[in-house]
MARBA-3410 file (N, C-alpha, C, O; in Angstrom, 1 decimal):
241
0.8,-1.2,0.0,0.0,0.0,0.0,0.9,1.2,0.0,2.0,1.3,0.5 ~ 0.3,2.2,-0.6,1.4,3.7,-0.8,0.9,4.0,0.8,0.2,3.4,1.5 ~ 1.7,5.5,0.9,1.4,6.1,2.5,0.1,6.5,2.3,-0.6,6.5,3.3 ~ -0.7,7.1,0.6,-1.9,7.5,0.9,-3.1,6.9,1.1,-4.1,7.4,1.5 ~ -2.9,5.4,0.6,-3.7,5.0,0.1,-3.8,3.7,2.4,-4.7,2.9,2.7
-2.8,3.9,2.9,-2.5,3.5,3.8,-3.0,4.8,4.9,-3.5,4.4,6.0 ~ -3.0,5.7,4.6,-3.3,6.8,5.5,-5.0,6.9,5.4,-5.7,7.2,6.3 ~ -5.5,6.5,4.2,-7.1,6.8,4.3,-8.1,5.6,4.4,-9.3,5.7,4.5 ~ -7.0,4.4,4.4,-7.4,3.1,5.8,-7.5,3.4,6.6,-8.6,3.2,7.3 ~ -6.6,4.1,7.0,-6.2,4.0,9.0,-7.7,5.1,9.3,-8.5,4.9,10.3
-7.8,6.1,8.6,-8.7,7.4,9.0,-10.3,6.6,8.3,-11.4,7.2,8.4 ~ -10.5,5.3,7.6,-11.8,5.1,7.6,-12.0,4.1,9.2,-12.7,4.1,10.2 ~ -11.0,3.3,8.7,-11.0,2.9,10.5,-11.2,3.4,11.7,-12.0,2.8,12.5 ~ -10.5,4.3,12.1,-10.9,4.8,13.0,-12.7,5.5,12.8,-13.6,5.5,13.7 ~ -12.9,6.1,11.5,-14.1,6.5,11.7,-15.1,5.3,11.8,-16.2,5.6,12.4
-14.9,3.9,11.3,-15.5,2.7,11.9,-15.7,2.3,12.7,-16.7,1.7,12.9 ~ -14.4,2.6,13.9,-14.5,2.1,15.3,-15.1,3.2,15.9,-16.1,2.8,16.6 ~ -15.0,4.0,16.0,-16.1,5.1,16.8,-17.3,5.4,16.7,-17.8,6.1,17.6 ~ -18.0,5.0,15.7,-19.4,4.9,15.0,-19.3,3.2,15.7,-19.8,3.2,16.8 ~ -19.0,2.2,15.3,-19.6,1.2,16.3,-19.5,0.9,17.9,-20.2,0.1,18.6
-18.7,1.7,18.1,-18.8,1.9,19.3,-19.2,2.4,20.3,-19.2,2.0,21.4 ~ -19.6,3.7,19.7,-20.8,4.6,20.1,-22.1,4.2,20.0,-23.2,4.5,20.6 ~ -22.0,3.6,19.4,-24.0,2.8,18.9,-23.5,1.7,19.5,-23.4,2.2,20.7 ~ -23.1,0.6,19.7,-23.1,0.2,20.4,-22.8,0.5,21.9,-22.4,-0.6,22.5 ~ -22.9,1.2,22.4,-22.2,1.7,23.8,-23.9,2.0,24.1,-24.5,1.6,25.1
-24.4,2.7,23.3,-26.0,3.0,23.4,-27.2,1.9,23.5,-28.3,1.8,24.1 ~ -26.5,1.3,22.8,-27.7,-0.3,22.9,-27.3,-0.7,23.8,-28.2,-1.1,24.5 ~ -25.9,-1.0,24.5,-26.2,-1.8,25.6,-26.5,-1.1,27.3,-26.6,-1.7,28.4 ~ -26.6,0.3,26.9,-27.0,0.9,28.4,-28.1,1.0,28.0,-28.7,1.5,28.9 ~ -29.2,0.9,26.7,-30.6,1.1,26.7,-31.0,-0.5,27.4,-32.1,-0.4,27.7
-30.6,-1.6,27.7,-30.7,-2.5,28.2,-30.0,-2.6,29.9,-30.7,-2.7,30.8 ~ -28.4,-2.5,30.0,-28.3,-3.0,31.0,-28.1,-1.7,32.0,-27.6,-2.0,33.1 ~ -28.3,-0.1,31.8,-28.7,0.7,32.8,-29.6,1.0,33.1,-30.0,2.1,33.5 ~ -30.3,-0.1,32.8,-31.7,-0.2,33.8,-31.4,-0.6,34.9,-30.3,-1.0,35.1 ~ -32.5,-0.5,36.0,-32.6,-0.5,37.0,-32.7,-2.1,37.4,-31.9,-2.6,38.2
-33.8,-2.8,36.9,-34.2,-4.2,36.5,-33.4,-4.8,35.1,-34.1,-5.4,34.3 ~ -32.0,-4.5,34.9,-31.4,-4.8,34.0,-31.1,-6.1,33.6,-30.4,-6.2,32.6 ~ -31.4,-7.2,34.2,-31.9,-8.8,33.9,-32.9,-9.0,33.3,-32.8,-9.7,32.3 ~ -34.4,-8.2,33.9,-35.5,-8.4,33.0,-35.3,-7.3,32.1,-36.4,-6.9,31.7 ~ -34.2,-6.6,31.5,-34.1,-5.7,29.8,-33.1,-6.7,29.3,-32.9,-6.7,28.0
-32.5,-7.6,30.0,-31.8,-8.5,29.3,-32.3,-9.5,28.3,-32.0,-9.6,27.1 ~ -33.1,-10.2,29.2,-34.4,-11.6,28.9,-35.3,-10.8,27.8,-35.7,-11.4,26.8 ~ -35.6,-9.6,28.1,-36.8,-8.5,27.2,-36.1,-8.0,25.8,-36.6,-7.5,24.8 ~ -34.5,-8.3,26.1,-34.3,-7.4,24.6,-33.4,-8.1,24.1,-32.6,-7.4,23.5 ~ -33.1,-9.3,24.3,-31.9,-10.4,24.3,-30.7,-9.4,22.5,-29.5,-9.1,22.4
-32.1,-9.3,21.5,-31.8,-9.0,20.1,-30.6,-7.4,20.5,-29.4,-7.2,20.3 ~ -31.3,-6.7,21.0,-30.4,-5.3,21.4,-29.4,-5.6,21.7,-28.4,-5.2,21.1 ~ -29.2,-6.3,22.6,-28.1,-6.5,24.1,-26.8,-7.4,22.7,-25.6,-7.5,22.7 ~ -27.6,-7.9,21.9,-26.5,-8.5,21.3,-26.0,-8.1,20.0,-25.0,-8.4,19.3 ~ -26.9,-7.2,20.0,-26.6,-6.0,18.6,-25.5,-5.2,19.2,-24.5,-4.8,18.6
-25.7,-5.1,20.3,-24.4,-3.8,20.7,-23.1,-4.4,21.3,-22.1,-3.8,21.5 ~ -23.3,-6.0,21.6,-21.5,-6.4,21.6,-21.7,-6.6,20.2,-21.8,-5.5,19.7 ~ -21.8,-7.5,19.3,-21.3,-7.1,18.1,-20.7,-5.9,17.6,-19.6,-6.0,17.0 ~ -21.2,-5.1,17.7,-20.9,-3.6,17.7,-19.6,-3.3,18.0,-18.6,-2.8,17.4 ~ -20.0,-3.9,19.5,-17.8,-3.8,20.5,-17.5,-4.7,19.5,-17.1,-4.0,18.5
-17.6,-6.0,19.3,-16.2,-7.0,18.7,-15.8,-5.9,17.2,-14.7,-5.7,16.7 ~ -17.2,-5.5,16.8,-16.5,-4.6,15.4,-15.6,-3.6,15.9,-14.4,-3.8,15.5 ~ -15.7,-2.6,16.5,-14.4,-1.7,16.9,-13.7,-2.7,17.6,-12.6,-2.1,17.5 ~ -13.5,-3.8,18.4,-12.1,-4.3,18.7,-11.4,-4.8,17.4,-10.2,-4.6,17.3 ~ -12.3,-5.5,16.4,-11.5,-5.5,15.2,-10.5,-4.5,14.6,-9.3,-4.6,14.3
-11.5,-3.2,14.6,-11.0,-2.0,14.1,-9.7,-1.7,14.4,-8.8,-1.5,13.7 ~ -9.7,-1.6,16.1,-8.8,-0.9,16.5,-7.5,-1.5,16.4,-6.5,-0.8,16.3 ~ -7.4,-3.1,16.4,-6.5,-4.1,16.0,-6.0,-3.4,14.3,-4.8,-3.3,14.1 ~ -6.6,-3.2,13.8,-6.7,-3.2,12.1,-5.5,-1.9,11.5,-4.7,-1.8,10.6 ~ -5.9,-0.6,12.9,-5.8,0.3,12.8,-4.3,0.0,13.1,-3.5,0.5,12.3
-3.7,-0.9,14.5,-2.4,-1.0,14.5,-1.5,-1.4,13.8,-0.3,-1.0,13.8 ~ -2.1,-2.6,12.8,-1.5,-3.4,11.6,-1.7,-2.6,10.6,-0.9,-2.6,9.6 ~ -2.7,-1.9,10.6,-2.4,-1.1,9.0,-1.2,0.0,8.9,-0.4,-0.1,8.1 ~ -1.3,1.0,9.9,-0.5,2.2,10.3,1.1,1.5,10.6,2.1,2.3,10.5 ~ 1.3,0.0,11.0,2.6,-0.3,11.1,3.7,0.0,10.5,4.6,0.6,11.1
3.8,-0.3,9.3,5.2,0.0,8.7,5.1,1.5,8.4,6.2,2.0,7.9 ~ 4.4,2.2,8.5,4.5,3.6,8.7,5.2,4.4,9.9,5.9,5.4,10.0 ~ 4.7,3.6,10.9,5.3,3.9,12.2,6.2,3.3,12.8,6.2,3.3,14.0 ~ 7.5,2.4,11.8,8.3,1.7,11.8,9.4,2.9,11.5,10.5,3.1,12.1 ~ 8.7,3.7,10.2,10.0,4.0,9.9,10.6,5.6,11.5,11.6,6.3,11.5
9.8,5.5,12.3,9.8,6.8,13.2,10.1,5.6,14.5,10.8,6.1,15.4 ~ 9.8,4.3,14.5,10.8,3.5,15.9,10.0,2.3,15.2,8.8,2.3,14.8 ~ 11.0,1.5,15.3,10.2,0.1,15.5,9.4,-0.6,16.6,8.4,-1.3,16.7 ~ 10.2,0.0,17.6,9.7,-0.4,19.2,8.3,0.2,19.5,7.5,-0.2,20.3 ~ 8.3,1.4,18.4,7.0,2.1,19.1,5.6,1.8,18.6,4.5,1.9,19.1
6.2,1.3,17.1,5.2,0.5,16.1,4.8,-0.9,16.7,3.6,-1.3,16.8 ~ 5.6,-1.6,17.0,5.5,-2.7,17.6,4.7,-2.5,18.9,3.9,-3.3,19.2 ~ 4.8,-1.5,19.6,4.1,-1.5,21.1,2.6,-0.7,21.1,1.8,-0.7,22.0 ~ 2.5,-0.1,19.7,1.3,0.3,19.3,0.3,-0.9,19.1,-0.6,-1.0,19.9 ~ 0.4,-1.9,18.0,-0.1,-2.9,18.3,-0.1,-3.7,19.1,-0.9,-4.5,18.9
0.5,-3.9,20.2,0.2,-4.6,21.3,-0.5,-4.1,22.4,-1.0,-4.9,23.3 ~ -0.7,-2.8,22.4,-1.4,-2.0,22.7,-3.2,-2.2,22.8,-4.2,-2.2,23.6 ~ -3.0,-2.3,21.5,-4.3,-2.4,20.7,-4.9,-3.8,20.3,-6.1,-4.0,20.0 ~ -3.8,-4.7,20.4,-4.3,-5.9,20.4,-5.4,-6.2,22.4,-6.5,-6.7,22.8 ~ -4.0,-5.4,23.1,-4.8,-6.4,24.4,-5.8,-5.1,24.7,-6.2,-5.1,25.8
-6.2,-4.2,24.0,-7.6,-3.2,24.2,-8.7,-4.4,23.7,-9.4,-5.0,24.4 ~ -8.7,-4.5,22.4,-9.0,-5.9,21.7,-9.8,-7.1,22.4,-11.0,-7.4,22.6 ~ -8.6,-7.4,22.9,-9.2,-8.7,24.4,-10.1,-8.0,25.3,-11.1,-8.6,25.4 ~ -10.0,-7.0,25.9,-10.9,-6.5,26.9,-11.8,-6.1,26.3,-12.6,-5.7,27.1 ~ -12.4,-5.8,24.9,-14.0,-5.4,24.6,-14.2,-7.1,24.1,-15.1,-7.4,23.4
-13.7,-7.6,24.3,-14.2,-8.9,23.8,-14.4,-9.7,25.3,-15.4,-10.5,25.2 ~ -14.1,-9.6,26.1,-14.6,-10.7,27.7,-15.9,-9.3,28.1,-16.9,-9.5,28.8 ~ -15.7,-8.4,27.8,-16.6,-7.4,28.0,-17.9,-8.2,27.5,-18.6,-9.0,28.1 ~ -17.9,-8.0,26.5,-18.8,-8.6,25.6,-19.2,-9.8,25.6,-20.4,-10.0,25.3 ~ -18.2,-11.1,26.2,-19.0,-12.3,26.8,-19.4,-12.1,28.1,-20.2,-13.0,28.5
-19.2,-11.3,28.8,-20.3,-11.0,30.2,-21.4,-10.3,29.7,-22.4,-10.8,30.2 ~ -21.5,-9.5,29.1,-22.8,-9.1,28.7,-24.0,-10.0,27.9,-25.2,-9.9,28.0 ~ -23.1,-10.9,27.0,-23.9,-12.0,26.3,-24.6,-12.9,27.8,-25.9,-13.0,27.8 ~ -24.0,-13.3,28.8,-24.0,-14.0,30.0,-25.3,-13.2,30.6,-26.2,-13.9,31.2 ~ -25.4,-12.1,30.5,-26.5,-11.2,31.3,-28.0,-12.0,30.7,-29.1,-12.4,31.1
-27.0,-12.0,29.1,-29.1,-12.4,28.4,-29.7,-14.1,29.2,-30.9,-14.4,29.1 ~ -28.6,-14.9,29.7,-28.9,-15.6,29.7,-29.4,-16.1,31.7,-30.1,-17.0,32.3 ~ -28.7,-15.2,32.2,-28.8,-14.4,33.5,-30.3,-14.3,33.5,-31.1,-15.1,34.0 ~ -30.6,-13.2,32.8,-31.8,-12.9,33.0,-33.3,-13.6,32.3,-34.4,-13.1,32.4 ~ -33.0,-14.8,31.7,-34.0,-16.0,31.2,-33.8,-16.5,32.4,-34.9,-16.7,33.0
-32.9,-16.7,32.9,-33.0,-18.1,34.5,-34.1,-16.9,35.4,-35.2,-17.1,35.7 ~ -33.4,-15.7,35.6,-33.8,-15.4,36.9,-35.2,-15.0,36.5,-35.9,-14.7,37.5 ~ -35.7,-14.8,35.4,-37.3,-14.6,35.3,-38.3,-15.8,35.6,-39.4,-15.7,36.2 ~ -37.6,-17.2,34.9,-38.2,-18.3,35.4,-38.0,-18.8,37.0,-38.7,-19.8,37.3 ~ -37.3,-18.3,37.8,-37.0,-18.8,39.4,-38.1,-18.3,39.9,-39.0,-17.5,39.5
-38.0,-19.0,41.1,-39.1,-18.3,41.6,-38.6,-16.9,42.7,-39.1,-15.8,43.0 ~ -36.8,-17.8,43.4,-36.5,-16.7,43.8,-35.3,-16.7,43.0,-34.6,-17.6,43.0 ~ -35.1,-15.3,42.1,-34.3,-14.6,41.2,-32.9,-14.2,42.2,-31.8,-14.1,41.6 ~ -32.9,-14.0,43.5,-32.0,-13.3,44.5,-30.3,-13.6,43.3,-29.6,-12.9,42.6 ~ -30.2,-14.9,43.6,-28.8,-15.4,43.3,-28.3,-15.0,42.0,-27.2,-14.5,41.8
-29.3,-15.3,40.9,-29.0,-14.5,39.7,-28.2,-13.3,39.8,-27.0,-13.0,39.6 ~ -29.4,-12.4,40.5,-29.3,-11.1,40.6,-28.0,-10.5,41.2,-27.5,-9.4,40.8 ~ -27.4,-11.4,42.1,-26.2,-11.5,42.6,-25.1,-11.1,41.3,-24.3,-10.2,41.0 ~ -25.4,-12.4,40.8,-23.9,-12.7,39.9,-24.1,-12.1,38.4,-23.2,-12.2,37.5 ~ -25.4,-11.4,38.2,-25.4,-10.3,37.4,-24.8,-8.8,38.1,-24.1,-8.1,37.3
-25.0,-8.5,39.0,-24.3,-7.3,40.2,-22.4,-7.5,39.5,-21.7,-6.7,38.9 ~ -22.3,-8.9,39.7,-20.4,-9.2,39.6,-20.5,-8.8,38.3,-19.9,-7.8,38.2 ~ -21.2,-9.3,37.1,-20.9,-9.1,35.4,-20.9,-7.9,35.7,-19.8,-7.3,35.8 ~ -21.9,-7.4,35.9,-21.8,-5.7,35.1,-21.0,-5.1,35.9,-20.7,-3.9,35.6 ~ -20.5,-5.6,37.0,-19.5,-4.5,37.6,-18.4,-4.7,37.4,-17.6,-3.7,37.6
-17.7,-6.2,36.7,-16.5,-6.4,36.2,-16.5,-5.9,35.1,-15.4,-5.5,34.5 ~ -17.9,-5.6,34.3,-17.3,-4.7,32.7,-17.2,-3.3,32.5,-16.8,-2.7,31.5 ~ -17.8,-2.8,34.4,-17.6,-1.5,34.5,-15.9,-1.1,34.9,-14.9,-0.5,34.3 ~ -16.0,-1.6,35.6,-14.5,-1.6,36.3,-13.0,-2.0,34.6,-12.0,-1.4,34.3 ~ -13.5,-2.7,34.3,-12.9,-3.6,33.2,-13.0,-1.9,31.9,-12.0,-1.4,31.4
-14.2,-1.5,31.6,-14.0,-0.6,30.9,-13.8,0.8,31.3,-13.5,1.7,30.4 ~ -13.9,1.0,32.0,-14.5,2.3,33.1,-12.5,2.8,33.6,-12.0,3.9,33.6 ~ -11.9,1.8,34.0,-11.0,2.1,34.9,-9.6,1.3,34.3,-8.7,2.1,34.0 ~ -9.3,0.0,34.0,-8.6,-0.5,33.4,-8.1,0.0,32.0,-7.1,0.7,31.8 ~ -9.4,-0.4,31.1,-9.0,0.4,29.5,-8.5,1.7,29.4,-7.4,2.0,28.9
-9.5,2.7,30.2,-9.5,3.8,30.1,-8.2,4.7,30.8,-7.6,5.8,30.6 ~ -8.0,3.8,31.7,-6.9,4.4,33.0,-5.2,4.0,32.5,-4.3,4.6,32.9 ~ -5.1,2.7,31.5,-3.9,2.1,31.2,-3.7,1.8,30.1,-2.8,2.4,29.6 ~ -4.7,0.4,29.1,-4.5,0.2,28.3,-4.8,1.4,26.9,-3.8,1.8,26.3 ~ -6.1,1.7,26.7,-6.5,2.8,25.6,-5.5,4.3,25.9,-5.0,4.9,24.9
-5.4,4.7,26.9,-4.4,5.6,27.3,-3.0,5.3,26.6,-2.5,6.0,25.7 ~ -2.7,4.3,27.1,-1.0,3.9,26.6,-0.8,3.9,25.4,0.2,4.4,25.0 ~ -1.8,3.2,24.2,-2.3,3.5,23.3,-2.3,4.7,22.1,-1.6,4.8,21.0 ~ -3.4,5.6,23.0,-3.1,6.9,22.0,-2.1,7.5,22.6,-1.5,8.0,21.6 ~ -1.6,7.8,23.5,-0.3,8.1,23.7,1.2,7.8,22.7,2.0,8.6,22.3
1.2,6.1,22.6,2.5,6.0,21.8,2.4,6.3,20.1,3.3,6.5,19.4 ~ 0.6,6.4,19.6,0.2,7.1,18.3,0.2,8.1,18.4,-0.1,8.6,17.2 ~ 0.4,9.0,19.1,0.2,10.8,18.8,1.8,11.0,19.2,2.3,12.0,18.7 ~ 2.4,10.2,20.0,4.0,10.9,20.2,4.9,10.1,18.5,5.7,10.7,17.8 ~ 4.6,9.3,18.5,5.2,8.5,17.0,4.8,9.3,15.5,5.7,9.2,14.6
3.4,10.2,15.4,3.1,11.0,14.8,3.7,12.0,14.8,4.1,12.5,13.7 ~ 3.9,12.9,16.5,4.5,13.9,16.1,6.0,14.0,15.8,6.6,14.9,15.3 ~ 6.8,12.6,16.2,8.3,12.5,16.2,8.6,12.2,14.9,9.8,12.3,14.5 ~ 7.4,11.7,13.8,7.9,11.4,12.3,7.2,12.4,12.1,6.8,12.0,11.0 ~ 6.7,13.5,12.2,6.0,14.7,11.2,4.7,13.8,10.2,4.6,13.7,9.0
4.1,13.4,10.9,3.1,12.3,9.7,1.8,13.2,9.8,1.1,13.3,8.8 ~ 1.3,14.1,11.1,0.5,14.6,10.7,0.8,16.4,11.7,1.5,16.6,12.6 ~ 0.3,17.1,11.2,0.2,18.5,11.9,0.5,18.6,13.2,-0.4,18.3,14.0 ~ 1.8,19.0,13.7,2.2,19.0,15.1,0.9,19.4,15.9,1.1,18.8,16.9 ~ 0.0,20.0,15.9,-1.1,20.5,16.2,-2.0,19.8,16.9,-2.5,19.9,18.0
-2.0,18.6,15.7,-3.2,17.5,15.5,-2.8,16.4,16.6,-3.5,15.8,17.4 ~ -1.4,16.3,16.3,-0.7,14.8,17.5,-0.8,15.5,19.2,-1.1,14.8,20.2 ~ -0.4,16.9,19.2,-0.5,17.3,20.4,-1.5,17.0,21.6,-1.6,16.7,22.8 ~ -2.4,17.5,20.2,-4.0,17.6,21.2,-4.4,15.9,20.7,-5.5,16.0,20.1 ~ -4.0,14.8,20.8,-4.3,13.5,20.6,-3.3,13.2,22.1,-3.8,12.2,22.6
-2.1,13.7,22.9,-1.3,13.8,24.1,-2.2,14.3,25.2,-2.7,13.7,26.2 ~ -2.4,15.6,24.9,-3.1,15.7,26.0,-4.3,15.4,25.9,-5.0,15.8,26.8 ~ -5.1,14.7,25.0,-6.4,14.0,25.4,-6.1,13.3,26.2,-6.7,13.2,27.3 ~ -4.9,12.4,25.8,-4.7,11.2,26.2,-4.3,11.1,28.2,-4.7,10.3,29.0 ~ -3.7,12.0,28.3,-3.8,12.5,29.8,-5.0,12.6,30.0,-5.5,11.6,30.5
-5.8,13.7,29.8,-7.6,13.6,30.1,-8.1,12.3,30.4,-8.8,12.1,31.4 ~ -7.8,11.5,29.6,-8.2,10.3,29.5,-7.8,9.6,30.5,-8.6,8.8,31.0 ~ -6.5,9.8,31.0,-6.1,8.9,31.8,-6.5,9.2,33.4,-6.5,8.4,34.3 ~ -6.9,10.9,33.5,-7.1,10.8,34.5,-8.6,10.4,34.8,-8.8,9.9,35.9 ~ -9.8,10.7,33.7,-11.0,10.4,33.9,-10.2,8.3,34.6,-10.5,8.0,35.8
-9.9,8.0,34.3,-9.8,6.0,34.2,-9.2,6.3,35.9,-9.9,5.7,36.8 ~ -8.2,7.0,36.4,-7.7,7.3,37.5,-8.8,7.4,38.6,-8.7,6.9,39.7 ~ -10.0,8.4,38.0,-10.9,9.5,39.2,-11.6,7.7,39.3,-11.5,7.0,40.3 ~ -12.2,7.4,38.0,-13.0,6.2,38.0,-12.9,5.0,39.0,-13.8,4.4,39.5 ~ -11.3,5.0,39.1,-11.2,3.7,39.8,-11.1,4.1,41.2,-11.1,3.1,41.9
-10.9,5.7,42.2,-11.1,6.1,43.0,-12.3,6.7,43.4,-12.5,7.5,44.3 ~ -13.2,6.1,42.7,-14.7,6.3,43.2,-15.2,7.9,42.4,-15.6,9.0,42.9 ~ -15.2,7.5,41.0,-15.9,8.6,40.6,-17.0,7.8,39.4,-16.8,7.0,38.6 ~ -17.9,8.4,39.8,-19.4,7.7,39.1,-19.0,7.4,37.5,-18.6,8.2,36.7 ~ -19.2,6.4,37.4,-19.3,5.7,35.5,-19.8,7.0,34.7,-20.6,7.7,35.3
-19.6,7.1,33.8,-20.5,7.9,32.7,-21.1,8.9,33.1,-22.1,9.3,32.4 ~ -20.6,9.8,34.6,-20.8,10.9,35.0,-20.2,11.8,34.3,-19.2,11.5,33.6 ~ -21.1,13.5,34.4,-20.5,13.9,33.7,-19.0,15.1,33.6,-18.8,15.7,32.5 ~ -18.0,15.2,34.9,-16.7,14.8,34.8,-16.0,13.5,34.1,-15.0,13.9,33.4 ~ -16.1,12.5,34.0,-15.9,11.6,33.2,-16.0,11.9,31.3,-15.2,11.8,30.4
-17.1,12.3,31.3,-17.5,12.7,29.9,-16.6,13.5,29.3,-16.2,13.4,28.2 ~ -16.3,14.7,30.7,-16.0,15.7,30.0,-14.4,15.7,29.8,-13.8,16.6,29.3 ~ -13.6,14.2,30.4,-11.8,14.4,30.5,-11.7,13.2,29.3,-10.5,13.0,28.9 ~ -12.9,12.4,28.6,-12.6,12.0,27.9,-13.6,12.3,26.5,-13.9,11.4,25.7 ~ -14.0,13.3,26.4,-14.2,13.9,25.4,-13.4,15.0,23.8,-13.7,15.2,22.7
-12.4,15.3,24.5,-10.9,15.7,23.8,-10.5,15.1,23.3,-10.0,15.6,22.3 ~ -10.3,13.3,23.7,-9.6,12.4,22.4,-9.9,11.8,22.0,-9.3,11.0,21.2 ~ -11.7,11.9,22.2,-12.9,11.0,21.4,-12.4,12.3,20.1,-11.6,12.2,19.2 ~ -13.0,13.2,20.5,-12.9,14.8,19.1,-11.6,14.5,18.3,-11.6,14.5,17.1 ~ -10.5,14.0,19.1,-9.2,14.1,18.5,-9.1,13.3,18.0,-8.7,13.6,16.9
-9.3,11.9,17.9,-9.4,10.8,17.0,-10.2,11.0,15.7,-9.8,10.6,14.6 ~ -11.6,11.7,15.9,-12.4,12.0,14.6,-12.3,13.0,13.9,-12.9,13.2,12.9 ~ -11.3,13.8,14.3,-10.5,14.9,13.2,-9.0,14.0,12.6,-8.7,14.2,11.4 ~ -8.3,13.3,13.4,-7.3,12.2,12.9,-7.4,11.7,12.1,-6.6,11.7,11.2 ~ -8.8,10.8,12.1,-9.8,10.2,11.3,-9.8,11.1,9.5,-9.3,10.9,8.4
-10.5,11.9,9.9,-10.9,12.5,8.6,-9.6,13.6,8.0,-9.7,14.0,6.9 ~ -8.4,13.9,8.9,-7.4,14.5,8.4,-6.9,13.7,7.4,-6.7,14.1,6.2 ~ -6.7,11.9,7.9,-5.9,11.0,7.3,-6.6,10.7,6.3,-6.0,10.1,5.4 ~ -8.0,11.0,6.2,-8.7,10.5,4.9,-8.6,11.5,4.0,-8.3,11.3,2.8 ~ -8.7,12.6,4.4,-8.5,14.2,3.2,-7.2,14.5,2.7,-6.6,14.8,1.7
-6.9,14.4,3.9,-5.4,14.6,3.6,-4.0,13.7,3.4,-3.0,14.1,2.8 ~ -4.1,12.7,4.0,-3.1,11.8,4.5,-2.2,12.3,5.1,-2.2,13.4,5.6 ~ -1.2,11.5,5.0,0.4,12.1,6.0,1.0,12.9,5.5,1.4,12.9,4.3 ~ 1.2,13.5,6.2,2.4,15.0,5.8,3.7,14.4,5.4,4.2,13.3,5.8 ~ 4.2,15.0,4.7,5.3,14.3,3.6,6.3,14.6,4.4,6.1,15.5,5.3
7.5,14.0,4.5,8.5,14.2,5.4,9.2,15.0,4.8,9.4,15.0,3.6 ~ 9.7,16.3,6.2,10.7,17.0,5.8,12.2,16.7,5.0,12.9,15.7,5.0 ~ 12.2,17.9,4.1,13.2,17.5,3.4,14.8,17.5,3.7,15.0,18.7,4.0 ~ 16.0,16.8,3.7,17.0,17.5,4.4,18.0,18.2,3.8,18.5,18.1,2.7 ~ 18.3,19.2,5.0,19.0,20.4,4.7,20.5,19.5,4.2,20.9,18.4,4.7
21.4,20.5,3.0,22.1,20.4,2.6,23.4,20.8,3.0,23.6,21.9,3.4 ~ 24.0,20.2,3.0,25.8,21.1,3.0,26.5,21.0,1.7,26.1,20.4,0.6 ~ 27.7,21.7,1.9,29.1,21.8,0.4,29.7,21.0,0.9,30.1,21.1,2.1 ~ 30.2,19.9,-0.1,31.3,18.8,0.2,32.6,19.9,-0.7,32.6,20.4,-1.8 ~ 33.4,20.1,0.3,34.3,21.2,-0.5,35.0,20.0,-1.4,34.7,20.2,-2.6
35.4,19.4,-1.3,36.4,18.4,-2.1,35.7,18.1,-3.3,36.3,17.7,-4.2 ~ 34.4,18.3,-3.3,33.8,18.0,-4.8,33.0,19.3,-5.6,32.8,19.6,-6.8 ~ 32.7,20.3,-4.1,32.4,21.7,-4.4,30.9,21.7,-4.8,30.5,22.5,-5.7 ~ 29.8,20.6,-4.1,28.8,20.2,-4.9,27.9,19.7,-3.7,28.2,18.7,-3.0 ~ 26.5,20.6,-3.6,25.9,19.9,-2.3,25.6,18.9,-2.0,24.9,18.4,-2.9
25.7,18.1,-0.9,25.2,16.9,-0.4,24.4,17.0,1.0,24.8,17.6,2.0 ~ 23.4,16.2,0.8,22.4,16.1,2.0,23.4,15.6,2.9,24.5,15.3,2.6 ~ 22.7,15.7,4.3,23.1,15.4,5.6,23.0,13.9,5.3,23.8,13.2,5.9 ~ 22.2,13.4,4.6,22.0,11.9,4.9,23.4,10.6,4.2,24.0,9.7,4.8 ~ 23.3,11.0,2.9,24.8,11.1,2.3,25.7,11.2,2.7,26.6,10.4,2.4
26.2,12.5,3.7,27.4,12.8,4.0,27.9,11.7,5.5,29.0,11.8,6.0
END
């Protein structure tokens, strides 16, 4: 693939994974932030499973997004290319057990409607949704997804691939981000809105990334400055010399 035709992958991808995972993210709190979220489980089994599909499509994505953008971000460190996808691989894994606990709820909530007493269900639905809160809420958000756009916006701005501008504000999202995952796991309410508002910056920054890389692609690398080889009397790049 050329860098352009590699740059307006990476930017439909990302516009892929944020559109499924925003709609998805929506179907499965129109189900399991209910209050009686076992009987929205059993009641809407079709939703609840519309919206992990949803996740496994952006955990694809975001995988996609590492392997495609690689030998791009090889030529700026290999280490960092390499740790970008690993990155993104084990984000990957965590919307995917996310997603088999939530499949687990629909089936949670068929027992516990047929019991007579539901108590125990109810229980070990309390553990699912609080391991996918904790699991996405504080984990992803606080380490892995953080670590993430971090080693992509510093690899961007250290190869010049897109607008020093653009990678900055993809850094300090990525701080925002890390501290919402921080407050989270110190007792700050899920999807309150502090939360919204420290990771709202690198949701924006990713979907301008997105459509930079599609309109525009990567910024061409600077060109290098020359010197006089006196002995030939005839310029030569720094790279040559």
């Amino acid at each position: 693939m050329t860098d352009r035709a590699t740059a307006a992958a990476v930017g439909v991808l990302f516009l892929v994974g944020t559109a499924a995972g925003g709609i998805g993210l929506a179907l499965q709190e129109s189900v399991v932030g209910k209050d009686d979220y076992l009987a929205a489980a059993a009641a809407h089994p079709d939703r609840l499973a519309t919206g992990v599909l949803l996740e496994l499509v952006m955990g694809l994505a975001v995988v996609a997004i590492a392997v495609v953008i690689y030998p791009v971000l090889r030529r700026a460190s290999e280490r960092l290319a390499m740790a970008y996808v690993v990155a993104r691989t084990v984000e990957a894994v965590i919307y995917i057990l996310s997603g088999a606990g939530l499949l687990a709820l629909i089936t949670l909530g068929e027992k516990s409607a047929a019991a007579r007493d539901g108590t125990t269900y109810s229980a070990v639905g309390e553990l699912v949704n609080a391991e996918r809160d904790w699991a996405g809420n504080a984990i992803l958000d606080g380490v892995v997804f953080t670590v993430g756009a971090l080693i992509l916006n510093y690899a961007l701005f250290r190869a010049h691939l897109v607008p020093g501008w653009l990678s900055v504000w993809g850094l300090l999202g990525a701080v925002a981000y890390l501290a919402s995952g921080v407050l989270v796991l110190y007792g700050l309410e899920v999807m309150s809105s502090p939360q919204v508002a420290l990771e709202a910056p690198l949701a924006l920054q990713e979907l301008a990334l997105g459509l930079w890389l599609i309109l525009r692609g990567f910024t061409a690398p600077r060109a290098a400055p020359t010197v006089v080889d006196r002995s030939l009397r005839r310029p030569v790049s720094h790279a040559a010399a």
